[in-house]
C-alpha positions in Angstrom: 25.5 35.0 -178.3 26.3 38.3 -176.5 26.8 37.6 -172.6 27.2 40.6 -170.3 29.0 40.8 -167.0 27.4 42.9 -164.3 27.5 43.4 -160.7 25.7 45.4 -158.1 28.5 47.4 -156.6 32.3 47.5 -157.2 34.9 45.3 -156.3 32.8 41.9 -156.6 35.5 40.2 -159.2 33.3 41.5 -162.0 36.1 42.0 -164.6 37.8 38.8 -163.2 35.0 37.0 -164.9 34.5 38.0 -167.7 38.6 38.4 -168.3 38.5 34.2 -167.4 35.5 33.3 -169.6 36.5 35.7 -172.7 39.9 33.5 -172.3 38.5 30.5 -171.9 36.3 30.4 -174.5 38.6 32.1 -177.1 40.6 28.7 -177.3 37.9 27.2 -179.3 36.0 30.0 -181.2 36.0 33.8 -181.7 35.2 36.1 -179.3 35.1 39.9 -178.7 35.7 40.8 -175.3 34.4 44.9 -174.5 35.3 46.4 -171.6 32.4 49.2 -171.1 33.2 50.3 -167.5 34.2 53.2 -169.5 35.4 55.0 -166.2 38.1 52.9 -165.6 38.4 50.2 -167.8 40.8 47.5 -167.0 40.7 44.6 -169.0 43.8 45.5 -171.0 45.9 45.1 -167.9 45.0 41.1 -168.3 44.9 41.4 -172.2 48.3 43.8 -172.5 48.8 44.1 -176.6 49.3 46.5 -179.1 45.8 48.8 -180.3 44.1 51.1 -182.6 42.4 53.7 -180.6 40.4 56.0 -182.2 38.6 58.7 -181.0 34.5 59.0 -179.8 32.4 62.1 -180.7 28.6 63.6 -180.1 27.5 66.7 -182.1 27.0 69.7 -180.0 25.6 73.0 -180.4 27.8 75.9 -181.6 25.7 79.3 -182.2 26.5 81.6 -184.8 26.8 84.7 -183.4 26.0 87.4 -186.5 22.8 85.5 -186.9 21.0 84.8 -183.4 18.8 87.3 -182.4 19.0 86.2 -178.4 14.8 85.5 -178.6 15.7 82.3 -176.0 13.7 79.5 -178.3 16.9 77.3 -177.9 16.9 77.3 -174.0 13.2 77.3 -174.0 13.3 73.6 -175.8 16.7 72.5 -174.0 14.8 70.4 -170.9 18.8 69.9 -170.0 19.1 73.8 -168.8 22.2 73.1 -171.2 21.6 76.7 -173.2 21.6 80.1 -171.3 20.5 83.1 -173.1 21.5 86.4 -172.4 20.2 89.6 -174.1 24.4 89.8 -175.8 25.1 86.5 -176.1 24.0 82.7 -175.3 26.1 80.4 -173.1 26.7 76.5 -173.7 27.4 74.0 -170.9 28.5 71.2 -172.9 28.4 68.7 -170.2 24.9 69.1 -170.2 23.8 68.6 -173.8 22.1 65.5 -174.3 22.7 66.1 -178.8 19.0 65.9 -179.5 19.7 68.7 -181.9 16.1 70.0 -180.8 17.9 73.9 -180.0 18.7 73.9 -184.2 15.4 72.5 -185.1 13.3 75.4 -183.1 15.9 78.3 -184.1 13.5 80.7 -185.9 16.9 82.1 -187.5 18.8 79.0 -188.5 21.4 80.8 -186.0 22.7 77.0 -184.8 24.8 74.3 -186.2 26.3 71.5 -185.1 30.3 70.8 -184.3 31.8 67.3 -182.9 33.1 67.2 -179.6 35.3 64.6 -178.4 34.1 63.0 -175.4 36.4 59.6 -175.4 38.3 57.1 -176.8 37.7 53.1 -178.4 40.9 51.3 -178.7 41.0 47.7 -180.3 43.4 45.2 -180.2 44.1 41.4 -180.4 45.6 40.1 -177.4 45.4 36.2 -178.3 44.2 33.8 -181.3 40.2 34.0 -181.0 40.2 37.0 -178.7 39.6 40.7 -179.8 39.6 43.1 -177.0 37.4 46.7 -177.5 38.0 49.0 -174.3 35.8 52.2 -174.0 37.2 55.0 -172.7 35.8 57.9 -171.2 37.8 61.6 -171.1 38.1 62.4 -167.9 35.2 65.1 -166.6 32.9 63.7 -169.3 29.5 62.6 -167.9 28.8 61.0 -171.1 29.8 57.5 -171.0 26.8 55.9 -172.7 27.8 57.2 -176.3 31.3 55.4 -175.7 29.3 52.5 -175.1 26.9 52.0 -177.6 30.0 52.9 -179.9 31.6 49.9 -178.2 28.8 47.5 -178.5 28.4 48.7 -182.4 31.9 47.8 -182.9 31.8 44.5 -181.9 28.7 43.7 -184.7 26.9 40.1 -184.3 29.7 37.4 -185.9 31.3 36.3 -182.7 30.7 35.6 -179.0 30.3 39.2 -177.4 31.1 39.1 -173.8 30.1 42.7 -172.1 32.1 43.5 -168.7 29.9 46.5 -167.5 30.4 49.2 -164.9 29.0 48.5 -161.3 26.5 49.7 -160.2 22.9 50.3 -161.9 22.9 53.5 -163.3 22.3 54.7 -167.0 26.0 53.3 -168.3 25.0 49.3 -166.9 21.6 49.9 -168.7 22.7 50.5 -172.0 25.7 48.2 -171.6 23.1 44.8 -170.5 20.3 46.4 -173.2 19.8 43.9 -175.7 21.7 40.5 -174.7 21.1 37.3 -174.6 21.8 36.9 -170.9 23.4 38.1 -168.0 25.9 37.1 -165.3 25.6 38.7 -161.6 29.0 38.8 -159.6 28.4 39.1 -155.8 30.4 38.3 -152.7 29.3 36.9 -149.1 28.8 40.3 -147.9 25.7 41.7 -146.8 26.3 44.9 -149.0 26.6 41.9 -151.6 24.0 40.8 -151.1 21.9 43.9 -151.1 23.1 45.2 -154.6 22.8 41.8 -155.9 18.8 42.6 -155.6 19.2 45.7 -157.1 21.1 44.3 -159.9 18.6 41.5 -160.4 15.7 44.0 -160.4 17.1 45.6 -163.7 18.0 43.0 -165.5 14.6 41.3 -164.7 12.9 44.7 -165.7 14.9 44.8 -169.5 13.7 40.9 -169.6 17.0 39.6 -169.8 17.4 36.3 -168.0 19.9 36.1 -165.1 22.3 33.6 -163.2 24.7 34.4 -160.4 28.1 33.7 -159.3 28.9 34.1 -155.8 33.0 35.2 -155.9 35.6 35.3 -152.8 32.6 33.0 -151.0 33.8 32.5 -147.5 31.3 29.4 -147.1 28.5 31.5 -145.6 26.2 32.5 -148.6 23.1 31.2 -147.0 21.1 34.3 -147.6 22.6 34.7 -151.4 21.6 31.5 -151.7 18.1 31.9 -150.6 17.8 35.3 -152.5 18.7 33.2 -155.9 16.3 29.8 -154.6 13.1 32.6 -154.5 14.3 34.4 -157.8 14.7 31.8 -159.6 18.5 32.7 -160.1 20.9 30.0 -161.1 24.0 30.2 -159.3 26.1 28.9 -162.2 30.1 29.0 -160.4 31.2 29.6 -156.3 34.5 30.8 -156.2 36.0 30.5 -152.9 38.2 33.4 -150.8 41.6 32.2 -151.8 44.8 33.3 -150.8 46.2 31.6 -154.1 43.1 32.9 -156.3 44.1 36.6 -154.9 47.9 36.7 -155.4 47.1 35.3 -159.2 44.5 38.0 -159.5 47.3 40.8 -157.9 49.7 39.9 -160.6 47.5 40.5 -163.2 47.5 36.9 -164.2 44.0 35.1 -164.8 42.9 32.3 -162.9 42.2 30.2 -165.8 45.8 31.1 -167.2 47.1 29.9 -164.2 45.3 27.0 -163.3 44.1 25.5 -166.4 41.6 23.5 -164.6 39.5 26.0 -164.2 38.6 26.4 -167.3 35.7 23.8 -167.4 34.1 25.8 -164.9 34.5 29.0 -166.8 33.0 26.3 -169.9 29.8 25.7 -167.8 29.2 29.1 -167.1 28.8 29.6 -171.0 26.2 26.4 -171.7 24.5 27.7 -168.8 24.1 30.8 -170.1 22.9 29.6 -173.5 20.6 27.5 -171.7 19.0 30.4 -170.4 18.9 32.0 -173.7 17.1 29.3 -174.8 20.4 28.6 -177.4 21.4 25.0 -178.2 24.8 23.7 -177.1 
């Protein structure tokens, strides 16, 4: 069963979710917990523990200079503008390369190869019985957090429970991160802005065909329109989680509020069957 956690824009309790199910559910069965917000990750500040961190590469372009002729074929193909050619020498922008590896393919002089940049980090570690913990990194300046996360969600193979805890938004990283799961958990707020990237959000996961609940988080009793938005959608809204002054000084101390209050946990629980239930998994 793989499970990702995503939410419309920042700040919705995203992490706080998927931190309190991965625990939860790692009292009675394995369960890989991967942080791909891979621009600042932060599930190991609930999960601290020794890790492994290795590091994350893409093959790049490197020309070789004695053997390129300067006739532009590479930057022709390169649709990335990631190649320059001058008539004394041919400039690379690394943070444009997509590593197709089209530029070696078309060289009529065999005057490209290809060399390993680093572009991040995967650290893994095992924070509790039944829990491992895979946090994505991305080096800082590197627009190429979607490698770190395919590596991530390789990593974590197809034994266990995978919960996903993606970035915010709905750009390219969420995409790849939600791509291929069973199902998918929107975290929103009573907030009109909420509310507003809650749609968004809902749009692309209905678009990649994954089906979709909702839990409405810091809810101030007012979710009328959330409400609404899920009834016509045909969004479960599998957990409210009230504005609490408790809930946030648990959160600010980077304790979890199923660590804290134990009672919570069924909750946490019935967010999972839900989910299955949406999969279309028996309990």
């Amino acid at each position: 069963m793989k499970l990702a956690v995503a939410s419309g824009k920042g700040g919705t309790g995203k992490s706080m979710v998927a931190a309190n199910l991965a625990f939860t559910l790692a009292w009675t069965g394995e369960v890989t917990l991967i942080d791909c917000d891979v621009e600042e990750p932060n599930l190991h500040l609930f999960f601290p523990a020794p890790a492994t961190t290795r590091d994350i590469t893409i093959p790049v372009p490197s020309i070789v200079e004695f053997a390129c002729k300067h006739c532009g074929k590479c930057a022709e193909f390169c649709q990335y503008g990631a190649l320059t050619v001058l008539p004394d020498r041919v400039l690379f922008f690394p943070e444009l390369c997509h590593s197709c590896g089209g530029c070696m393919l078309v060289c009529p002089k065999n005057a490209i190869t290809e060399v390993s940049r680093r572009i991040g980090t995967l650290s893994t570690s095992v924070p509790m019985k039944g829990l491992q913990l895979i946090t994505g990194t991305l080096d800082t300046g590197s627009p190429h957090a979607v490698p770190v996360i395919r590596e991530a969600k390789t990593m974590a193979g197809h034994n266990t429970t995978v919960i996903i805890d993606t970035a915010p938004g709905t750009s390219c990283p969420v995409v790849e991160a939600v791509d291929g799961c069973d199902a998918c958990i929107l975290v929103t707020e009573s907030t009109p802005f909420g509310l507003h990237d809650l749609q968004l959000a809902a749009d692309v996961v209905s678009r990649l065909g994954i089906p979709a609940g909702v839990v409405i988080n810091r809810s101030d009793g007012k979710d009328d329109q959330t409400i609404q938005f899920c009834t016509d959608h045909d969004l479960d809204i599998m957990m409210t989680i009230p504005f609490s002054r408790e809930i946030a000084a648990i959160q600010n101390r980077g304790d979890l509020l199923t660590r804290a209050r134990p009672e919570w946990q069924k909750d946490f629980c019935s967010i999972f069957f839900k989910c299955k239930a949406l999969a279309g998994r028996e309990r």
